[in-house]
PDB file as gemmi writes it, atoms N, CA and C in Angstrom:
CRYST1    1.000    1.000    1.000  90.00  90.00  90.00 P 1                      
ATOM      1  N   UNK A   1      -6.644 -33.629  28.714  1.00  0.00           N  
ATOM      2  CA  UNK A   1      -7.689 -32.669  28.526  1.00  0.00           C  
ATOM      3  C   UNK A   1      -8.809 -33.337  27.716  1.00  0.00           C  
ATOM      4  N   UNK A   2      -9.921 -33.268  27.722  1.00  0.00           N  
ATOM      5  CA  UNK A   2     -11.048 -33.816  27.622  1.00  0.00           C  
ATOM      6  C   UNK A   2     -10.997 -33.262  26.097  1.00  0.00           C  
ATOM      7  N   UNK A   3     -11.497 -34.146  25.008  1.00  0.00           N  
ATOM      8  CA  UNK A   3     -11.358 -33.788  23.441  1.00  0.00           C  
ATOM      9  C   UNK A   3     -10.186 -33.452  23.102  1.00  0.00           C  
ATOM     10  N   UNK A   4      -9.159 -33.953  23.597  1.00  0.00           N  
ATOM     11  CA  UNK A   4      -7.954 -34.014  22.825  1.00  0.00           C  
ATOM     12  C   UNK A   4      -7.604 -34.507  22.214  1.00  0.00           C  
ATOM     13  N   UNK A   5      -7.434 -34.583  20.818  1.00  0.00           N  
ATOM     14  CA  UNK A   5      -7.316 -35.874  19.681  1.00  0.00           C  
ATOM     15  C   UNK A   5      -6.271 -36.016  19.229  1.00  0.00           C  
ATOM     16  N   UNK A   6      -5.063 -35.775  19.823  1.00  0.00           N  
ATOM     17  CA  UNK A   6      -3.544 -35.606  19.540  1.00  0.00           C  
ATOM     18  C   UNK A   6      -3.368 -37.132  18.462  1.00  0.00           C  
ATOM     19  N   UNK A   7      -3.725 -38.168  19.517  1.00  0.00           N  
ATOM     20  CA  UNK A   7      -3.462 -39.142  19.294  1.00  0.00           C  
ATOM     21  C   UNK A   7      -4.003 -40.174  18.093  1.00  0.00           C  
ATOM     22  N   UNK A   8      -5.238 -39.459  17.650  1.00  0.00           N  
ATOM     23  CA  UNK A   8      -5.528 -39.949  16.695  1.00  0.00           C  
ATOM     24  C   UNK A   8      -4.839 -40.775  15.447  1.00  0.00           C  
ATOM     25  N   UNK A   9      -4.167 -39.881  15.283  1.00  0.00           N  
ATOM     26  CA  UNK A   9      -3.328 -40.663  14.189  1.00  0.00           C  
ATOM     27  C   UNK A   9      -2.325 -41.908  14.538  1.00  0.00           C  
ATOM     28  N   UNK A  10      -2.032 -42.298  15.586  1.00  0.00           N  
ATOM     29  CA  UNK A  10      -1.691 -42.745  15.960  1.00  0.00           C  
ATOM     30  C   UNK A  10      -2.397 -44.625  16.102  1.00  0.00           C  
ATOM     31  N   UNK A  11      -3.671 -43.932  16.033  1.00  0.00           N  
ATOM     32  CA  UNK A  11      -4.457 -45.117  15.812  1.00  0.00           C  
ATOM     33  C   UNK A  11      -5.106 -45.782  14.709  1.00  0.00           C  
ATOM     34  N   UNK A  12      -5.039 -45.137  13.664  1.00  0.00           N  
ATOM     35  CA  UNK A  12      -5.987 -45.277  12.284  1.00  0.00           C  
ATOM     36  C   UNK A  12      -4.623 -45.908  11.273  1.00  0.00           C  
ATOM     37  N   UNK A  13      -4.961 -46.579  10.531  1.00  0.00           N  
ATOM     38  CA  UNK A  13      -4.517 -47.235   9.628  1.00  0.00           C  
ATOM     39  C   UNK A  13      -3.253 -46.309   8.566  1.00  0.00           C  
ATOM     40  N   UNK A  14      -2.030 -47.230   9.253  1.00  0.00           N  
ATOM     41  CA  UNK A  14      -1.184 -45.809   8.693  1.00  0.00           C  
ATOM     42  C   UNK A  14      -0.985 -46.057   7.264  1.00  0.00           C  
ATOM     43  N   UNK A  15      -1.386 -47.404   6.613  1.00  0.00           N  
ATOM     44  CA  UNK A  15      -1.400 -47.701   5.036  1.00  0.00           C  
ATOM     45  C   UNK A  15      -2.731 -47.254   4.396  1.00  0.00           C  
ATOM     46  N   UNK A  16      -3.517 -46.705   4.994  1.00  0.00           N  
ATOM     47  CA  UNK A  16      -4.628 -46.339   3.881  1.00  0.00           C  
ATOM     48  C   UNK A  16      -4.425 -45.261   3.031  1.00  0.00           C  
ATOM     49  N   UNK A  17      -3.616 -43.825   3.978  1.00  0.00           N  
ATOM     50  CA  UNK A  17      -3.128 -42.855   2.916  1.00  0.00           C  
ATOM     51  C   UNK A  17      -2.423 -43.420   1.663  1.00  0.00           C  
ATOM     52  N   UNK A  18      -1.571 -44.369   1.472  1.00  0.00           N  
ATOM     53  CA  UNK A  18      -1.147 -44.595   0.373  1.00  0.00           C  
ATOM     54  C   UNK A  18      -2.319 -45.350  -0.448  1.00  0.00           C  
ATOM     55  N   UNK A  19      -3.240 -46.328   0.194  1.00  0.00           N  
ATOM     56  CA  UNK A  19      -4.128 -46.496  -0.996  1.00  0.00           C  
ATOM     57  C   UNK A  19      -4.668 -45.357  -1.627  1.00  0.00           C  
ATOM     58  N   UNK A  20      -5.193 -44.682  -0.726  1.00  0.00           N  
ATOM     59  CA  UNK A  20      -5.761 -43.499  -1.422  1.00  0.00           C  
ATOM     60  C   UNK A  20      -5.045 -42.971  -2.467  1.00  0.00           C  
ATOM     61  N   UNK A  21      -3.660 -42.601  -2.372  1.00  0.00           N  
ATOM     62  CA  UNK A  21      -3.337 -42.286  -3.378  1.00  0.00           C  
ATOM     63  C   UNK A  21      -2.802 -42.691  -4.332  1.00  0.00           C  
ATOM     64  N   UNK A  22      -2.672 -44.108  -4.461  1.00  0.00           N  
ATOM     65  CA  UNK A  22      -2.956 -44.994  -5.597  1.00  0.00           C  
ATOM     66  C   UNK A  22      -4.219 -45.221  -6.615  1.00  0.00           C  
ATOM     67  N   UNK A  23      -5.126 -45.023  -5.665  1.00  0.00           N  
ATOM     68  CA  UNK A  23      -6.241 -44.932  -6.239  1.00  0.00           C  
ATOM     69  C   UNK A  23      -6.601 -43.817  -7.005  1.00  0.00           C  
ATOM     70  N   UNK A  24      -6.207 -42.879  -6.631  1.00  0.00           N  
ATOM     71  CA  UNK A  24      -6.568 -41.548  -6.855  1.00  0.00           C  
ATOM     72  C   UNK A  24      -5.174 -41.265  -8.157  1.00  0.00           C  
ATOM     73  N   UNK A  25      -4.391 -42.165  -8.246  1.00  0.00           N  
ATOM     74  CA  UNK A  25      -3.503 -42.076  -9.658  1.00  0.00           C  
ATOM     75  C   UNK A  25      -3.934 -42.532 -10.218  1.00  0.00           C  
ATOM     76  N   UNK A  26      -4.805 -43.689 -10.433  1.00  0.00           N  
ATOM     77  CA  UNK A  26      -5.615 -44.593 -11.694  1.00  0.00           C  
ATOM     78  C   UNK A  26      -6.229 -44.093 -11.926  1.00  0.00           C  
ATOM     79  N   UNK A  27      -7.357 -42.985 -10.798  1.00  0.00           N  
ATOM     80  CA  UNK A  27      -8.680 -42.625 -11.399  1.00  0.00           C  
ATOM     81  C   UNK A  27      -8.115 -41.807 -12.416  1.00  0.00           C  
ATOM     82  N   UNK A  28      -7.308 -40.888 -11.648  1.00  0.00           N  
ATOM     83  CA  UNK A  28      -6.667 -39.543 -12.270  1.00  0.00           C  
ATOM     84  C   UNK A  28      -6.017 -39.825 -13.804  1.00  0.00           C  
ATOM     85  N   UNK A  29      -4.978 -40.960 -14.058  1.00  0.00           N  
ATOM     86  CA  UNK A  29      -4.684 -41.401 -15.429  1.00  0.00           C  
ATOM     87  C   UNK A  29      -5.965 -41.813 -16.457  1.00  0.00           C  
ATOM     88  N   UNK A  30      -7.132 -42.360 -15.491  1.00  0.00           N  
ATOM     89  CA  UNK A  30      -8.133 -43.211 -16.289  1.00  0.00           C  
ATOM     90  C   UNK A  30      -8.893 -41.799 -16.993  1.00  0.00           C  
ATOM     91  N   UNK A  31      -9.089 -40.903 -16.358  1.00  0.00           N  
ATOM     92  CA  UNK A  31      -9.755 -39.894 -16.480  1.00  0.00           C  
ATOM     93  C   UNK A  31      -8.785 -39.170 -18.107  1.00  0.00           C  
ATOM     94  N   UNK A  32      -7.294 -38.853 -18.026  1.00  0.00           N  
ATOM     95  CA  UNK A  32      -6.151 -38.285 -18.853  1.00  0.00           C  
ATOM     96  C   UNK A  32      -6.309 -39.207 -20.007  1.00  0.00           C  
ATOM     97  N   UNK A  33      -6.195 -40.544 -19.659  1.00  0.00           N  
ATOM     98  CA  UNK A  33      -6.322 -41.344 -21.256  1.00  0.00           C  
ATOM     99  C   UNK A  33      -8.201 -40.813 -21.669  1.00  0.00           C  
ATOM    100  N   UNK A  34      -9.257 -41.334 -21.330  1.00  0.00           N  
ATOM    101  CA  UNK A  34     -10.273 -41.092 -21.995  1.00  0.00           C  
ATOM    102  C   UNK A  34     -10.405 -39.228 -22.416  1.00  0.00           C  
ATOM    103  N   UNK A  35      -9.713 -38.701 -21.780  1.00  0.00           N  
ATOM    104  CA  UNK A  35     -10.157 -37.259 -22.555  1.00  0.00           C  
ATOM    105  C   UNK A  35      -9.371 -37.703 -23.979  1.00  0.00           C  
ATOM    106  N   UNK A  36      -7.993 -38.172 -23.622  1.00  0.00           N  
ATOM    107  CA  UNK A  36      -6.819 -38.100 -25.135  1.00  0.00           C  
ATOM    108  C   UNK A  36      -7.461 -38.414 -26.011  1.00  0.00           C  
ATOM    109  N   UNK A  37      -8.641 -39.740 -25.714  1.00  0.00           N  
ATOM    110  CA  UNK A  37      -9.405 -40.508 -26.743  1.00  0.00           C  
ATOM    111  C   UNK A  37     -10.475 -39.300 -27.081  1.00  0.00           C  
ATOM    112  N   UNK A  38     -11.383 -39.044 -26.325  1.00  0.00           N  
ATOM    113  CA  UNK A  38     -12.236 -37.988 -26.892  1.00  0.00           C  
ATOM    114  C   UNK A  38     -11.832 -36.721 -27.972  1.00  0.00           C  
ATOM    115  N   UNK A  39     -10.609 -36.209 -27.331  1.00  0.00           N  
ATOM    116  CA  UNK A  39      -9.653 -35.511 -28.508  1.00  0.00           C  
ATOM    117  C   UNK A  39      -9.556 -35.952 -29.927  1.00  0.00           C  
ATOM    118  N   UNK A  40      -8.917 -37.248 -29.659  1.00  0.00           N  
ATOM    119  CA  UNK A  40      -8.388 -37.886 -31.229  1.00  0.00           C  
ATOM    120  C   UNK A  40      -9.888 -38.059 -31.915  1.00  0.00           C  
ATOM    121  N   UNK A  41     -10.649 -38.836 -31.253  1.00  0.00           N  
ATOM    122  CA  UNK A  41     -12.096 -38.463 -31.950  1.00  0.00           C  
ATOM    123  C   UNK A  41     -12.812 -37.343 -32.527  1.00  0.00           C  
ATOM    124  N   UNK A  42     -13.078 -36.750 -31.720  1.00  0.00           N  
ATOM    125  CA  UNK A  42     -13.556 -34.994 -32.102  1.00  0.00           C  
ATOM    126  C   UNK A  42     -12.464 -34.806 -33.253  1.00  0.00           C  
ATOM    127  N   UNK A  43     -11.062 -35.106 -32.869  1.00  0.00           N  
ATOM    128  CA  UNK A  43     -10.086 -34.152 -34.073  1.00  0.00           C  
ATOM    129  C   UNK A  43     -10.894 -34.565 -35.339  1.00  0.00           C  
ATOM    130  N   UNK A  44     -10.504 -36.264 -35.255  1.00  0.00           N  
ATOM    131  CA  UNK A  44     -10.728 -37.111 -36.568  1.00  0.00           C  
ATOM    132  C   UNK A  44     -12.339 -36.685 -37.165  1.00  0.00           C  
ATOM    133  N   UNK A  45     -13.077 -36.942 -36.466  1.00  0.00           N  
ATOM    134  CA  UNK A  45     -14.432 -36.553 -36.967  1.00  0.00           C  
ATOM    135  C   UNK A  45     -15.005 -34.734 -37.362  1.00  0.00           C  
ATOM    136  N   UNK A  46     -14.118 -33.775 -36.972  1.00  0.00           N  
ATOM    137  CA  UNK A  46     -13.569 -32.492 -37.555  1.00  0.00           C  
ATOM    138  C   UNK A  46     -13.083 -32.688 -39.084  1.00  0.00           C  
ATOM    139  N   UNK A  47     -12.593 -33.384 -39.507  1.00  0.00           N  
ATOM    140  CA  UNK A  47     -11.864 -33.815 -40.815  1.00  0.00           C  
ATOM    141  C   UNK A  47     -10.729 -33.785 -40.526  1.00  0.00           C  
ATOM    142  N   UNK A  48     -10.214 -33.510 -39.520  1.00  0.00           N  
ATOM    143  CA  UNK A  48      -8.474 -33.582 -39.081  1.00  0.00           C  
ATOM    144  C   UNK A  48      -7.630 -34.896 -39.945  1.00  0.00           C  
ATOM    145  N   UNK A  49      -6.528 -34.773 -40.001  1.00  0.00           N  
ATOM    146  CA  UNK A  49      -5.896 -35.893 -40.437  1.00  0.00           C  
ATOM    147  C   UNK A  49      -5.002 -36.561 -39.588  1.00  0.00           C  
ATOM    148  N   UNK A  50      -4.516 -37.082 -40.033  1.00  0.00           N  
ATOM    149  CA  UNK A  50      -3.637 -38.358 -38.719  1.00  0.00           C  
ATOM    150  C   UNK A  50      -2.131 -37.418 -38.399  1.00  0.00           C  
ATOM    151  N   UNK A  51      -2.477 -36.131 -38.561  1.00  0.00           N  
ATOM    152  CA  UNK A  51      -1.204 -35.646 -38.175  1.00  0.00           C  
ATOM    153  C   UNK A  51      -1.494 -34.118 -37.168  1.00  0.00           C  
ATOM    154  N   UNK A  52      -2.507 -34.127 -37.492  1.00  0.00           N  
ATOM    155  CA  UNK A  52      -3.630 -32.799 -36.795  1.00  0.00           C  
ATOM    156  C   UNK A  52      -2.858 -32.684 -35.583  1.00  0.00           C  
ATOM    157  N   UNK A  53      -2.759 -31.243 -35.269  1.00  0.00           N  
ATOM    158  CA  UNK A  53      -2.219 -31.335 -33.952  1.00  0.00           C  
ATOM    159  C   UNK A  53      -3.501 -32.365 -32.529  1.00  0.00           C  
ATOM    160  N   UNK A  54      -4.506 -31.960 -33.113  1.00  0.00           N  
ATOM    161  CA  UNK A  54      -5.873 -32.736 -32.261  1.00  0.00           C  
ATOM    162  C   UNK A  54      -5.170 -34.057 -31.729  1.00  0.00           C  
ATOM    163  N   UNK A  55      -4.723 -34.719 -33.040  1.00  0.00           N  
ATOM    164  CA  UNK A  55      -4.530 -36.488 -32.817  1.00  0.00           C  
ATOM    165  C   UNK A  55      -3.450 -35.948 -32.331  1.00  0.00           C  
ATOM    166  N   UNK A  56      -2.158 -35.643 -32.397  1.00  0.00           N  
ATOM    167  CA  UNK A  56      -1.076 -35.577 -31.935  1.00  0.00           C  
ATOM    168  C   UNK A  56      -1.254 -35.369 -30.364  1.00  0.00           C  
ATOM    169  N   UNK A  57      -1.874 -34.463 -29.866  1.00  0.00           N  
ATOM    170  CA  UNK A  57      -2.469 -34.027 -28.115  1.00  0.00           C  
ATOM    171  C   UNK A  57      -2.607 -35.201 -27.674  1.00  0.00           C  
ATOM    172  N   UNK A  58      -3.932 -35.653 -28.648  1.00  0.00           N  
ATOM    173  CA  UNK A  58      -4.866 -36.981 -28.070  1.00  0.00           C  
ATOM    174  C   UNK A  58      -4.328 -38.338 -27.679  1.00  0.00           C  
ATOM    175  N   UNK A  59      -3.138 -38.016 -28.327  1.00  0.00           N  
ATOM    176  CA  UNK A  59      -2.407 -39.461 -28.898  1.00  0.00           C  
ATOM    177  C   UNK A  59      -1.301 -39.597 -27.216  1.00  0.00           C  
ATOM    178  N   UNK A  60      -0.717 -38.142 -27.185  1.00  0.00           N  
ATOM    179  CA  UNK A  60      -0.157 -37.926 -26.402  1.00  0.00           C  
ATOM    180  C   UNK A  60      -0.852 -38.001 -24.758  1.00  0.00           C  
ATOM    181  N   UNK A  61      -1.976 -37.697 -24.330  1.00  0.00           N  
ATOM    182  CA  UNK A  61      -2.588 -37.619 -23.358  1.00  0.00           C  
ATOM    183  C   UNK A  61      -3.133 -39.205 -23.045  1.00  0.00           C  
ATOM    184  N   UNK A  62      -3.551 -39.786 -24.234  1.00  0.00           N  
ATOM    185  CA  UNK A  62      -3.918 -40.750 -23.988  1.00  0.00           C  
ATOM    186  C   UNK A  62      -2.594 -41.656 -23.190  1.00  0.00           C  
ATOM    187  N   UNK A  63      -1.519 -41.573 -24.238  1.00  0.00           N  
ATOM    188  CA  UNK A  63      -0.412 -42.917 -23.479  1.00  0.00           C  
ATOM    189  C   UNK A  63      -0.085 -41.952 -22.020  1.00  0.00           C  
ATOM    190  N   UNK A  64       0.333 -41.125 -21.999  1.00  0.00           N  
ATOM    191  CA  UNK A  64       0.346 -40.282 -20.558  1.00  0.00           C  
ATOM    192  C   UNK A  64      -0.545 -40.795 -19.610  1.00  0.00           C  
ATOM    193  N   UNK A  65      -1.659 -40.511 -19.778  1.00  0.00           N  
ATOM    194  CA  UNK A  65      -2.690 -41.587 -18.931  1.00  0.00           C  
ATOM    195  C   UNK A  65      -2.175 -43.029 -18.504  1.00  0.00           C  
ATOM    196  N   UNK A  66      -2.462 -43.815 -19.375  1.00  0.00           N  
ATOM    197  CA  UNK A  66      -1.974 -45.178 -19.758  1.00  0.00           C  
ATOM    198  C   UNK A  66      -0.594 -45.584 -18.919  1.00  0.00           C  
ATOM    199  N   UNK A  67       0.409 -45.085 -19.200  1.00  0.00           N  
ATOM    200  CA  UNK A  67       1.308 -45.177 -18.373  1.00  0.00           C  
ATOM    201  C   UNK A  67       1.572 -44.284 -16.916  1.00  0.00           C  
ATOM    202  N   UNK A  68       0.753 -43.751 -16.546  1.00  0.00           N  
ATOM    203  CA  UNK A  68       0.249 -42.841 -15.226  1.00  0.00           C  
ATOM    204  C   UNK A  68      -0.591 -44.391 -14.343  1.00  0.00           C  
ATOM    205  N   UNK A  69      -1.259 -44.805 -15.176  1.00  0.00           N  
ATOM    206  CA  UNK A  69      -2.580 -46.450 -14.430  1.00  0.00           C  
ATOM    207  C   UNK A  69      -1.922 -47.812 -14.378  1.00  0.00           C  
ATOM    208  N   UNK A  70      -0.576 -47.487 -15.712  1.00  0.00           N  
ATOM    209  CA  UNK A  70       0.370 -48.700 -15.523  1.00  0.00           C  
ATOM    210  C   UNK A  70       0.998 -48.386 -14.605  1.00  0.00           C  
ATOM    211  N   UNK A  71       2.027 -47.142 -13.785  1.00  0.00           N  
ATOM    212  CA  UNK A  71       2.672 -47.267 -13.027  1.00  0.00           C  
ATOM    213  C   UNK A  71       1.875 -47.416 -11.574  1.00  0.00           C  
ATOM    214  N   UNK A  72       0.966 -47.009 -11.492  1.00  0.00           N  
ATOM    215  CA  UNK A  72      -0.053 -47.117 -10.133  1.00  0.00           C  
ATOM    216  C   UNK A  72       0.307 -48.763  -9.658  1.00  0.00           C  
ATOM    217  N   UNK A  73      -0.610 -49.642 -11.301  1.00  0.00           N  
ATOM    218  CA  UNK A  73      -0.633 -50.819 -10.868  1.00  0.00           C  
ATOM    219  C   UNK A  73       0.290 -51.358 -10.349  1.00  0.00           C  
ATOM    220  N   UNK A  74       1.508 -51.416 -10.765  1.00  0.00           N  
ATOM    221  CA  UNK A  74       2.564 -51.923 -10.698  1.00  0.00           C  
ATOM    222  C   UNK A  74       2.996 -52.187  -9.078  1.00  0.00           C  
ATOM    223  N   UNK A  75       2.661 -50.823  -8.172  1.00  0.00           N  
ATOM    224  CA  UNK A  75       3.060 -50.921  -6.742  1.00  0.00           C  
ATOM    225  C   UNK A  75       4.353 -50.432  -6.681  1.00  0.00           C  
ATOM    226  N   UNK A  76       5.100 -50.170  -5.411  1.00  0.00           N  
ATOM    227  CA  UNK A  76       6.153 -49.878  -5.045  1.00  0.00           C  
ATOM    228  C   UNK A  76       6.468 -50.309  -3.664  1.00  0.00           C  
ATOM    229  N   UNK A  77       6.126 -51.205  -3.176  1.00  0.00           N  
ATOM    230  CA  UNK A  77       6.671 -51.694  -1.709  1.00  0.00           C  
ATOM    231  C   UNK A  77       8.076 -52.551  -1.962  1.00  0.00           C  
ATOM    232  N   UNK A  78       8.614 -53.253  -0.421  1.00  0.00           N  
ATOM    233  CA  UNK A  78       9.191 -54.324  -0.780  1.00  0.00           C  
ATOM    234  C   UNK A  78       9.322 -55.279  -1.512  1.00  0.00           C  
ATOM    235  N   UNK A  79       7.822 -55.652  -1.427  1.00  0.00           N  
ATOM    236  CA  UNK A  79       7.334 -56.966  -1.793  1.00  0.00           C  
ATOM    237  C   UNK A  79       7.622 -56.967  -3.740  1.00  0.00           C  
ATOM    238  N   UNK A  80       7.736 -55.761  -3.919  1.00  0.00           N  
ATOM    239  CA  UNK A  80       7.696 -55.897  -5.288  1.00  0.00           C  
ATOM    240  C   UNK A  80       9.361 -55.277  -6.044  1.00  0.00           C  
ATOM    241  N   UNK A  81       9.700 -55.588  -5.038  1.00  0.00           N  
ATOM    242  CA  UNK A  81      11.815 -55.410  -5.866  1.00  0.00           C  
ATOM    243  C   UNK A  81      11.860 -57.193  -6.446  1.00  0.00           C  
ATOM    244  N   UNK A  82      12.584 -56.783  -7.407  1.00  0.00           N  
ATOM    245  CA  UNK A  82      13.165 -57.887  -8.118  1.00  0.00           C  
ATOM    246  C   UNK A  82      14.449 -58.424  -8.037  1.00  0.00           C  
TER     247      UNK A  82                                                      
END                                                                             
């Protein structure tokens, strides 16, 4: 039938969905650590102290991030078993 695009997928690059969403975990962590940092800042410059729940969030969001962009990098195919 004329405009049938069944097949489409069939033809397009079946590894790009996963870049995408690799990519879209770094942005997404890169984005989680710089708020944590903006937090701990704002707390600290509030007069907060190093125990403020502020820094405690910030502190927390930030490595959450951080290790959200470390595990992206890292990969998960074959190629990368040890």
């Amino acid at each position: 039938m004329p405009g049938d695009h069944r097949f489409v997928a069939e033809r397009s690059d079946p590894g790009r969905g996963v870049r995408v969403y690799s990519a879209s975990q770094m942005v997404l962590g890169s984005v989680l650590c710089a708020v944590g940092v903006a937090v701990v800042v704002t707390t600290l410059a509030a007069g907060g102290g190093p125990f403020a729940i502020g820094v405690l969030v910030g502190v927390g969001f930030a490595v959450l991030g951080g290790m959200r962009v470390w595990i992206a990098t890292r990969g998960s195919g074959p190629e990368q078993e040890r």
